[in-house]
Backbone as CSV, one residue per row, in Angstrom:
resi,resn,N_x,N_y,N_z,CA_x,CA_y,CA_z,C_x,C_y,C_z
1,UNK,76.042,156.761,127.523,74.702,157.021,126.993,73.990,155.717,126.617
2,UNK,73.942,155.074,127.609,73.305,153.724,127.342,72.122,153.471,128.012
3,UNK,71.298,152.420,126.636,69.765,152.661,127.551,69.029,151.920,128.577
4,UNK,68.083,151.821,128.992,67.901,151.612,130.504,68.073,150.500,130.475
5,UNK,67.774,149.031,129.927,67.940,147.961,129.804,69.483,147.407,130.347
6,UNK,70.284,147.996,129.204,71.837,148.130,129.780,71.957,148.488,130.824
7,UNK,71.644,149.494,131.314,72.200,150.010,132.597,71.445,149.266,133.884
8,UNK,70.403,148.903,133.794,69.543,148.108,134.830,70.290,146.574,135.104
9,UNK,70.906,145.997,133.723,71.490,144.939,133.932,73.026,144.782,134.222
10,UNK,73.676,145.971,133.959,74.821,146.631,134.530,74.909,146.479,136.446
11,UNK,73.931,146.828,136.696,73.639,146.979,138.201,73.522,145.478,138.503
12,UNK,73.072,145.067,138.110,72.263,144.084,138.002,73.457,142.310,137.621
13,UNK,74.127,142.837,136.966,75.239,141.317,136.579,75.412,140.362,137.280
14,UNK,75.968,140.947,138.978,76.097,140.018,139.242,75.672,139.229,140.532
15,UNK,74.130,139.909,140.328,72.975,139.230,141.100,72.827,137.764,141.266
16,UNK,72.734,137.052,139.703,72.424,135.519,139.587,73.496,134.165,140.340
17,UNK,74.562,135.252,139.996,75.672,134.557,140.503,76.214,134.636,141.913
18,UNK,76.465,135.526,142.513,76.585,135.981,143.949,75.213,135.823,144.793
19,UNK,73.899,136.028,144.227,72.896,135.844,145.845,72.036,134.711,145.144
20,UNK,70.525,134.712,145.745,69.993,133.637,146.036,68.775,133.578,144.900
21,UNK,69.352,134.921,143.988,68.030,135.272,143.144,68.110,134.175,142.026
22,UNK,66.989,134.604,141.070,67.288,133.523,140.155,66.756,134.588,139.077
23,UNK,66.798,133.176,137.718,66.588,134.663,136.019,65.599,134.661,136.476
24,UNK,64.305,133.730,136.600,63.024,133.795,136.915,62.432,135.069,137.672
25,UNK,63.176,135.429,138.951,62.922,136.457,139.706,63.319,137.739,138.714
26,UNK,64.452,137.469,138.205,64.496,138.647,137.256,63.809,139.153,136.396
27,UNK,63.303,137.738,135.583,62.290,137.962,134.519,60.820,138.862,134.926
28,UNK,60.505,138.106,136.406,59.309,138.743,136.679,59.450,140.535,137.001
29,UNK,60.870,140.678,138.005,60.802,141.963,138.386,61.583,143.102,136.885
30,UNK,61.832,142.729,136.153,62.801,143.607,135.440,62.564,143.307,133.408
31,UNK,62.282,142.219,133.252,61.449,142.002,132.192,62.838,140.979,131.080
32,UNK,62.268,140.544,129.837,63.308,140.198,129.376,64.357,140.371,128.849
33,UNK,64.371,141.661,128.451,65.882,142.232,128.054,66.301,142.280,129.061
34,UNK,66.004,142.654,129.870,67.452,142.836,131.119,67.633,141.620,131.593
35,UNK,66.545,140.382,131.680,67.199,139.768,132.036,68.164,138.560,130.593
36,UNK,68.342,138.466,130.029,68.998,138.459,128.908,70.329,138.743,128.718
37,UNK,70.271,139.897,128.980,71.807,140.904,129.237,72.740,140.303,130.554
38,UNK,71.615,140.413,131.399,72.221,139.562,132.669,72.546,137.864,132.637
39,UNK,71.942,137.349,132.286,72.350,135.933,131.836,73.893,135.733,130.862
40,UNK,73.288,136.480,130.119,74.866,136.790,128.838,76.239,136.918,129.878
41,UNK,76.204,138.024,130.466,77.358,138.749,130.792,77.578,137.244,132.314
42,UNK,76.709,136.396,133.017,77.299,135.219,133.594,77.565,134.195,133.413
43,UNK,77.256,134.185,131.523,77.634,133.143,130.710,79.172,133.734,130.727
44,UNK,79.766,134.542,130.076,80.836,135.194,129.963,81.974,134.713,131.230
45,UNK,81.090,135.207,132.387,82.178,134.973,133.173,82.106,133.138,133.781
46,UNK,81.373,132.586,133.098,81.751,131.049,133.953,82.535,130.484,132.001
47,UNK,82.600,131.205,131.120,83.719,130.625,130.287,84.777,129.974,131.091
48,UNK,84.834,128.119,130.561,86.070,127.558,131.083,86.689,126.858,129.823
49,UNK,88.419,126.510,129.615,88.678,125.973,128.898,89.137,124.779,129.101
50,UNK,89.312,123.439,128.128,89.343,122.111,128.304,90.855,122.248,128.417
51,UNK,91.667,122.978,127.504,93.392,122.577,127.692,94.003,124.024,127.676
52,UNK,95.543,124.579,127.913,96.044,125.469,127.657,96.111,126.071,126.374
53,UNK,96.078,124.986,125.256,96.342,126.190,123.878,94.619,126.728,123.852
54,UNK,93.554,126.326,124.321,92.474,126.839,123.946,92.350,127.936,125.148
55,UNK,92.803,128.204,126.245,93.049,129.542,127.123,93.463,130.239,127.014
56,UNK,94.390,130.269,125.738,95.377,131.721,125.481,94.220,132.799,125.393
57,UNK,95.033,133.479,125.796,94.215,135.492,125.651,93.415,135.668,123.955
58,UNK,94.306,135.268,122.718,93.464,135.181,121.508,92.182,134.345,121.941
59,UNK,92.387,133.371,122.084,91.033,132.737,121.511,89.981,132.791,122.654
60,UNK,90.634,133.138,123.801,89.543,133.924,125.064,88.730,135.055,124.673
61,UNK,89.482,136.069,123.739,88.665,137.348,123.373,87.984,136.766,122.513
62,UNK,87.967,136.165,121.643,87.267,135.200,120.323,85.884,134.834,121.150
63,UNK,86.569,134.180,121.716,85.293,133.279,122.551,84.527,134.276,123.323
64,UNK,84.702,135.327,123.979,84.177,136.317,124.423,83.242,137.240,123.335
65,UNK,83.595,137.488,122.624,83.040,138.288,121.999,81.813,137.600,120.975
66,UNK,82.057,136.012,120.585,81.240,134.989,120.453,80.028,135.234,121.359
67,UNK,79.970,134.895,122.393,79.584,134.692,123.396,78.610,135.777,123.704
68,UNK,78.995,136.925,123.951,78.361,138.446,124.144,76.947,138.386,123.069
69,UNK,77.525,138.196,122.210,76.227,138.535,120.446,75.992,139.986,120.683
70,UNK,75.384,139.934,121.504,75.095,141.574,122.305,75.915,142.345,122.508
71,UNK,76.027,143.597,121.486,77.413,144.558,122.112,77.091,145.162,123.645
72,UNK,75.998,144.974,123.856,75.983,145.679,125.530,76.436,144.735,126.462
73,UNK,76.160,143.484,126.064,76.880,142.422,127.405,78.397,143.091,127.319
74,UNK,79.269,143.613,126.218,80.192,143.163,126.381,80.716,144.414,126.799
75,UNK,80.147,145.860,126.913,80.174,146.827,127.568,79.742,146.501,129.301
76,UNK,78.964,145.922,129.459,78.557,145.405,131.147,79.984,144.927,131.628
77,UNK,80.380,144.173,130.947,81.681,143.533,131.314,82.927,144.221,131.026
78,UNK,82.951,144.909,130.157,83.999,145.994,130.533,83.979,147.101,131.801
79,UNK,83.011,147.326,131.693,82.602,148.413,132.979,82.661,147.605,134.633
80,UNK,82.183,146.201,134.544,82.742,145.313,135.514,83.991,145.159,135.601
81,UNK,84.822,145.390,134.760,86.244,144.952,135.083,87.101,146.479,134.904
82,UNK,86.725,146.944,134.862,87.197,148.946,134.991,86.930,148.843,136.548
83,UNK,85.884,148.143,137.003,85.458,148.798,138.339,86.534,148.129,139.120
84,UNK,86.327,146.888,138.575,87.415,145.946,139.590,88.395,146.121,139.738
85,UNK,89.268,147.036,138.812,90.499,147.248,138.281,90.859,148.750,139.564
86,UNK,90.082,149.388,139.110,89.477,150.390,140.526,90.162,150.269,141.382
87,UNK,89.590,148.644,141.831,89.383,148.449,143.783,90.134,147.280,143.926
88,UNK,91.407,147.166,142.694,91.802,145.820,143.208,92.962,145.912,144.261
89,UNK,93.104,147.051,144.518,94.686,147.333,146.111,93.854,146.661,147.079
90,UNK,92.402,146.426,147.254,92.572,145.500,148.265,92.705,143.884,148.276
91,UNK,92.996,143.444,147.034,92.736,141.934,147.039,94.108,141.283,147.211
92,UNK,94.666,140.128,147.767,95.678,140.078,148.258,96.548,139.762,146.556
93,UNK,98.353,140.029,146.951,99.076,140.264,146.006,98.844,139.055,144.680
94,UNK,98.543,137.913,145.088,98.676,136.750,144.126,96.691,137.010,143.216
95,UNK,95.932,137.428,143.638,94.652,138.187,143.070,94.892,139.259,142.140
96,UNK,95.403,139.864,142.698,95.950,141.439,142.087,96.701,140.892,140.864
97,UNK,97.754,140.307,141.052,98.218,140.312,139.573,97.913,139.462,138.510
98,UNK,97.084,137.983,138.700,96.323,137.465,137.724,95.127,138.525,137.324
99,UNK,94.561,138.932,138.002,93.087,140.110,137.696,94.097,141.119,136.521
100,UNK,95.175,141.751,137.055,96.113,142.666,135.613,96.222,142.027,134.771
101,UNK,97.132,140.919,134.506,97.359,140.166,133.820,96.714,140.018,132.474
102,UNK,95.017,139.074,133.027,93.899,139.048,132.575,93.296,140.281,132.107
103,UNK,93.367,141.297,132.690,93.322,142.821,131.799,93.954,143.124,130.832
104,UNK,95.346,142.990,131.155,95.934,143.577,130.163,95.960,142.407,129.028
105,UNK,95.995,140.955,128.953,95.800,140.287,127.850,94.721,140.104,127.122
106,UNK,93.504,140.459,128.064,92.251,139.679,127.260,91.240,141.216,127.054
107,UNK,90.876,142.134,128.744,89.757,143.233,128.396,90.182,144.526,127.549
108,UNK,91.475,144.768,127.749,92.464,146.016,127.047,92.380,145.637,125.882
109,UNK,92.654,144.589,125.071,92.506,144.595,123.721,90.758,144.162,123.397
110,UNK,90.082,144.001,123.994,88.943,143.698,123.707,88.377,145.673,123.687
111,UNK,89.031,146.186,124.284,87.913,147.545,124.329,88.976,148.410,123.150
112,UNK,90.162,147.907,122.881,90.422,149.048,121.655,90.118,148.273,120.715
113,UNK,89.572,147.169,120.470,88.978,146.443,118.673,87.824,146.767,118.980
114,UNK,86.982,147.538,119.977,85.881,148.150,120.133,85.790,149.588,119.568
115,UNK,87.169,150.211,119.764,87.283,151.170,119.759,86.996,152.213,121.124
116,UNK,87.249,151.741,121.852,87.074,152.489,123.560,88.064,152.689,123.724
117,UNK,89.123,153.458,123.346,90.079,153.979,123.103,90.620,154.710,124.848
118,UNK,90.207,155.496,125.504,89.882,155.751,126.827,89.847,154.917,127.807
119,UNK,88.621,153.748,127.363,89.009,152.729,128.464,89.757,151.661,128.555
120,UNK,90.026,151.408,127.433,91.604,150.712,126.974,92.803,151.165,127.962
121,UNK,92.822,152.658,127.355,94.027,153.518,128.101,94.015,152.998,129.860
122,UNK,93.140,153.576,130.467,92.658,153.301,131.760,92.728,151.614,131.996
123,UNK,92.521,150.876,131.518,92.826,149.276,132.077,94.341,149.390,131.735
124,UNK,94.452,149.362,130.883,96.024,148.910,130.764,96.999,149.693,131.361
125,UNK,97.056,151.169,132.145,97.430,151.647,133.064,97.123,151.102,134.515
126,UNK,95.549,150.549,134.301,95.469,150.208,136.377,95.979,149.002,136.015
127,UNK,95.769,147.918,135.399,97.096,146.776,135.009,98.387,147.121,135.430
128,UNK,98.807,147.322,134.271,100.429,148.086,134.825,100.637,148.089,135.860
129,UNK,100.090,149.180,136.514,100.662,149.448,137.674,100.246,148.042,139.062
130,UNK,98.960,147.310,138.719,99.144,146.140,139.790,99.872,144.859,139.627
131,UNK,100.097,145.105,138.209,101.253,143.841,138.306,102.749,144.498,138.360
132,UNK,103.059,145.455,138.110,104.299,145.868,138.133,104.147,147.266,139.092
133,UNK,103.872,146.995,140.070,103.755,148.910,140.904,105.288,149.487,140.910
134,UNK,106.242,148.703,141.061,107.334,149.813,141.459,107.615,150.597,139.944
135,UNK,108.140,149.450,138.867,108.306,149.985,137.512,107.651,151.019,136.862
136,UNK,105.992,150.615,137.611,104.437,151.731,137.213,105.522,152.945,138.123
137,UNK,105.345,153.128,139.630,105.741,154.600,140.130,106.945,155.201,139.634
138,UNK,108.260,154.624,139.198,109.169,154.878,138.606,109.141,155.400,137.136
139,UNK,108.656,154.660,136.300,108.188,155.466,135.243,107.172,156.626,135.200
140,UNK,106.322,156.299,136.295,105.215,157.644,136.292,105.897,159.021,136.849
141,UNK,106.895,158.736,137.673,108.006,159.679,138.071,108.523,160.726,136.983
142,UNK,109.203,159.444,136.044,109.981,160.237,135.105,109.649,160.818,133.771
143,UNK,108.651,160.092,133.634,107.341,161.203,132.693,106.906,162.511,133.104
144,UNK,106.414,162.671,134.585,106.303,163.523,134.883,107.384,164.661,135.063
145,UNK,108.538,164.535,135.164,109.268,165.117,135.286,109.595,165.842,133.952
146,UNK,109.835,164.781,132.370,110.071,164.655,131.398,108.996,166.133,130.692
147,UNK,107.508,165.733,130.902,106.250,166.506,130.573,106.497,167.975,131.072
148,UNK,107.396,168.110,132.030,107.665,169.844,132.327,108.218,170.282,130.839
149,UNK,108.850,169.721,130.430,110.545,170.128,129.509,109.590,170.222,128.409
150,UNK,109.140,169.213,128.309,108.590,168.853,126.827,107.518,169.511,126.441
151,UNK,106.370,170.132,127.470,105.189,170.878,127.419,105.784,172.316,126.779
152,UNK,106.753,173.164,127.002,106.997,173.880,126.337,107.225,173.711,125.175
153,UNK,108.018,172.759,124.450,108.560,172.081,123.339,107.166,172.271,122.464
154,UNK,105.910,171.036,123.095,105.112,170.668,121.976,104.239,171.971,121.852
155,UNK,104.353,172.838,122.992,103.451,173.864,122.592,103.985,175.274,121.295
156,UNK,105.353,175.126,121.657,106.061,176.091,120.381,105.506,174.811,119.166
157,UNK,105.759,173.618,118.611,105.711,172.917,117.656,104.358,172.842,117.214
158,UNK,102.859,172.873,118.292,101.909,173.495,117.770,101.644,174.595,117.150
159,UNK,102.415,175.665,117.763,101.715,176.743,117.120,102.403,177.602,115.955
160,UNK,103.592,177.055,115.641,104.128,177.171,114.134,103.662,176.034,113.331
161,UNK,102.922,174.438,113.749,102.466,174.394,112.799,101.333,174.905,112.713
162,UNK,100.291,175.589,113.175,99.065,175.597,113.480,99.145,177.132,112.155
163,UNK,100.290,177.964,112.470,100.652,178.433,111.780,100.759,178.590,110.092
164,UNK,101.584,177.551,110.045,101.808,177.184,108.516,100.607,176.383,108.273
165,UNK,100.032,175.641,108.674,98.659,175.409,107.908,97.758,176.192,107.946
166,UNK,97.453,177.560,108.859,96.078,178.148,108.532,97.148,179.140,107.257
167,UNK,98.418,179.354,107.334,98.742,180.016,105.964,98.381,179.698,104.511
168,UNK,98.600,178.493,104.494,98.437,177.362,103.215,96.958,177.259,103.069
169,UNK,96.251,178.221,103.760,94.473,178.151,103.882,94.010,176.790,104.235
170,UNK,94.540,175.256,104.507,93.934,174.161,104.826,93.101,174.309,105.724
171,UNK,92.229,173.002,105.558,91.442,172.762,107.056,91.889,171.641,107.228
172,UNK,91.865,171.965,109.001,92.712,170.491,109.491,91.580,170.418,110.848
173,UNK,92.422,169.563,111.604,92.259,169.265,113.102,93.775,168.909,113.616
174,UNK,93.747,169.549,114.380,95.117,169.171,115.380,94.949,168.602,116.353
175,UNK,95.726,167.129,116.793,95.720,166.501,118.023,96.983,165.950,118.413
176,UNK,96.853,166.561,119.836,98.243,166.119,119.904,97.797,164.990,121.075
177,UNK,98.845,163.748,120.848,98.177,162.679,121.935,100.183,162.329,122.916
178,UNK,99.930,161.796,123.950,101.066,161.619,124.607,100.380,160.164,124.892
179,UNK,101.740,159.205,124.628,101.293,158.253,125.381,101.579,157.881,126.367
180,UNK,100.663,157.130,127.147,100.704,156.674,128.214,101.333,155.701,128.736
181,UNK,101.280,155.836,130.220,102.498,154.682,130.846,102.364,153.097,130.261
182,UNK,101.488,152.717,130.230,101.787,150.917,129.580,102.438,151.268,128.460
183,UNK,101.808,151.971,127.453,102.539,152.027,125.921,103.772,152.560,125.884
184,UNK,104.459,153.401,127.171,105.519,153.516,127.038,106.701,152.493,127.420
185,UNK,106.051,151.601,128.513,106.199,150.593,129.044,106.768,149.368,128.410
186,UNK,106.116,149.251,126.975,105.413,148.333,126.288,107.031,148.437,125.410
187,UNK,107.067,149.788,124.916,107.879,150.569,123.668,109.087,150.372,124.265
188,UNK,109.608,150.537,125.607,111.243,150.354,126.226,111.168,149.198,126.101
189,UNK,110.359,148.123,126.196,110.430,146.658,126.596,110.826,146.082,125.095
190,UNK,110.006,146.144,124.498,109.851,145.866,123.032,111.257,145.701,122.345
191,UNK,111.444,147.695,122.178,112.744,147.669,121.333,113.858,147.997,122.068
192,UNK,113.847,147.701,123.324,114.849,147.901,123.888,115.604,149.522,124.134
193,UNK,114.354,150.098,124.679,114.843,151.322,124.261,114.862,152.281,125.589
194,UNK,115.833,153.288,126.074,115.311,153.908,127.442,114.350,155.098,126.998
195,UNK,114.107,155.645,128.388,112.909,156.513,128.321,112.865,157.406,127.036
196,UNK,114.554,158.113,127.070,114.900,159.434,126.301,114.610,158.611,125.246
197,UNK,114.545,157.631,124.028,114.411,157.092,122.719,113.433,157.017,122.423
198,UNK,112.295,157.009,123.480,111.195,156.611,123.353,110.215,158.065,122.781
199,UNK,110.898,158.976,123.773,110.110,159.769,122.947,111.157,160.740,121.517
């Protein structure tokens, strides 16, 4: 639900940089917020750093989000790199996994301190799976398999509690969340744990 400005310069990003246009042309055809937004979001992407400790993933999101001022640049650029994330099976293998990489260290945590909770989920799954595809299909295997067994499980455990709290007269909300393949990913790696511990 974003307004036209955003979305015109959404389309629009990465005009200045890829063809022959310029802000000027922008300014005249599209006005100055958009072009603004569009300038921002190719400031963003020509960020370079002088040494390695100033490239780490922290102080890249720092500097990113510096940089943006504008919470919509920094939505343009998430939605640029969701897309890319998309369509990256065609870029050859050594592309593919710096582009994850770079997802999963720098845009994945940039969209859940946003709170984009969804598109967090979604990068750090199409991550996953392009830097690690076999581990990604293997685990996506055995979740799925796992989610037969267990779908009965959480649905009896909903509805006795759903139970005992409308008894106790409360008002609640019930959510039940499963996590997803990186975070499960993340959780065997971490504590050393196999699938069955995890959940």
């Amino acid at each position: 639900h974003v307004d036209a400005a955003t979305m015109c310069a959404a389309i629009l990003h990465d005009v200045i940089e890829d063809t022959a246009a310029t802000s000027g042309e922008l300014l005249e055809q599209f006005g100055g917020e958009v072009t603004a937004l569009v300038d921002a979001v190719t400031k963003l992407t020509q960020i370079r750093f002088e040494t390695r400790e100033q490239a780490q993933a922290a102080n890249f999101r720092k500097m990113m989000l510096a940089v943006a001022g504008d919470l919509r640049v920094m939505l343009i650029k998430l939605a640029d790199r969701l897309h890319n994330m998309r369509t990256v099976g065609h870029l050859t293998a050594d592309k593919r996994r710096r582009i994850a990489r770079e997802t999963l260290d720098i845009y994945a945590p940039i969209a859940a301190r946003l709170g984009m909770h969804t598109l967090c989920k979604e990068l750090e799954d199409l991550g996953f799976s392009a830097l690690y595809p076999l581990r990604y299909r293997v685990l996506d295997e055995a979740l799925r398999r796992a989610r037969g067994n267990r779908h009965d499980l959480v649905g009896k455990i909903e509805t006795t509690l759903r139970h005992r709290l409308d008894e106790a007269g409360l008002q609640y909300r019930l959510v039940i969340r499963e996590k997803h393949l990186y975070r499960v990913y993340q959780k065997m790696r971490e504590d050393h744990l196999s699938l069955r511990e995890v959940y």
